[in-house]
C-alpha positions as CSV (number, residue, x, y, z in Angstrom):
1,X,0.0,0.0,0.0
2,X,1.2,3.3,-0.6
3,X,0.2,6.9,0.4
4,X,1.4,10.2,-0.9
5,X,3.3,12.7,1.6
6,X,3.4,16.3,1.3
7,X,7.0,17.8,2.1
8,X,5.6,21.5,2.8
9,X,3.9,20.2,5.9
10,X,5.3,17.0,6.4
11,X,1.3,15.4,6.3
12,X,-0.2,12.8,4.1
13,X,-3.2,13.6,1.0
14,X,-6.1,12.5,2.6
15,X,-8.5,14.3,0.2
16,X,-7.9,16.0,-3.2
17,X,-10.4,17.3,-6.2
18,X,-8.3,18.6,-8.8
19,X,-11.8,20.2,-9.8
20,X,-12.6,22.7,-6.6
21,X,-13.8,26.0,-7.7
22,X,-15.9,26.6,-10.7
23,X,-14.1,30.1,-11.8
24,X,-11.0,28.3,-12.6
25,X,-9.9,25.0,-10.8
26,X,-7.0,25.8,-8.7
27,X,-7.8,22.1,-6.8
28,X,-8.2,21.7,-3.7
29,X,-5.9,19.8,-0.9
30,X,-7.1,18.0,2.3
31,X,-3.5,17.1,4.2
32,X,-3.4,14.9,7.7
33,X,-0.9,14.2,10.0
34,X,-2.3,11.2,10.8
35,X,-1.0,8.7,8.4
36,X,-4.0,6.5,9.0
37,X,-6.5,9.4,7.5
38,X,-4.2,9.1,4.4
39,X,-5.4,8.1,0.8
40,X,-4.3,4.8,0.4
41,X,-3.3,2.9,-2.9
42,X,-2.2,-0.4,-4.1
43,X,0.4,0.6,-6.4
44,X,3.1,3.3,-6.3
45,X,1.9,3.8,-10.1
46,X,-1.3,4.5,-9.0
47,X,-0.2,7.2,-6.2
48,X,1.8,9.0,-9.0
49,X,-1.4,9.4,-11.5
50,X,-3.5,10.7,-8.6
51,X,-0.9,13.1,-8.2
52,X,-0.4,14.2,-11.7
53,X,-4.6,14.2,-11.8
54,X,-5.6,16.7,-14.8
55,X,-8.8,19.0,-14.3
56,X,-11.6,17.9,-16.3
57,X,-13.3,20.8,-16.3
58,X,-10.5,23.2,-17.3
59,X,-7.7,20.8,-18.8
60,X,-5.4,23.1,-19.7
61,X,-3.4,26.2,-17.8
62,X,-3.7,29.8,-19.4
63,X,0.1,28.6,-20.9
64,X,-1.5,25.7,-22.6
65,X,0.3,23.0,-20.3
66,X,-2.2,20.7,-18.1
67,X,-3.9,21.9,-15.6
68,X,-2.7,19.6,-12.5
69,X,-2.9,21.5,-9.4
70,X,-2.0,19.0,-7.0
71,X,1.4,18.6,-8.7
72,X,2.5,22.1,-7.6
73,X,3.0,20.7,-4.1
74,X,6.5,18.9,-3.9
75,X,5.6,15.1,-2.7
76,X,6.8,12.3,-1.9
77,X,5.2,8.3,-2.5
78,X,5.5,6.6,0.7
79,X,5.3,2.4,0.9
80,X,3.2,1.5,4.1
81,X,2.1,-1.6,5.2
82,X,-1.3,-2.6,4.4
83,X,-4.3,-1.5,6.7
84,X,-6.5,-4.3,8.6
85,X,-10.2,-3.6,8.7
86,X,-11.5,-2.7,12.1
């Protein structure tokens, strides 16, 4: 299992939608510090397209280049061990 870790506050993604605000999508980041909370997912391939997620509804910057807001925070993929149901 792996989660994604955000260096600027040293706290795990626990909620993103790359879609938040209708204007223009800047995204919007939910961050924990407890790893637990944190978005979990099977592959590290699968943590890195979250990450790189594109806006749907506004695709691309004014510049032209995708519009992926979450990848303006520097992050690291973390491998944790898998979670037991309570």
């Amino acid at each position: 299992m792996y989660v994604i870790k955000c260096l600027t506050n040293n706290e795990w993604i626990e909620f993103y939608d790359p879609d938040w605000r209708e204007a223009y999508p800047t995204g919007y980041a939910q961050t924990t510090a407890d790893i637990r909370r944190a978005m979990p997912f099977d592959t590290e391939k699968q943590a890195i397209e979250f990450y790189r997620s594109q806006s749907k509804l506004v695709p691309l910057r004014p510049d032209g280049l995708p519009n992926r807001p979450l990848t303006a925070m520097s992050v690291v993929v973390e491998k944790i061990k898998a979670r037991h149901a309570a």
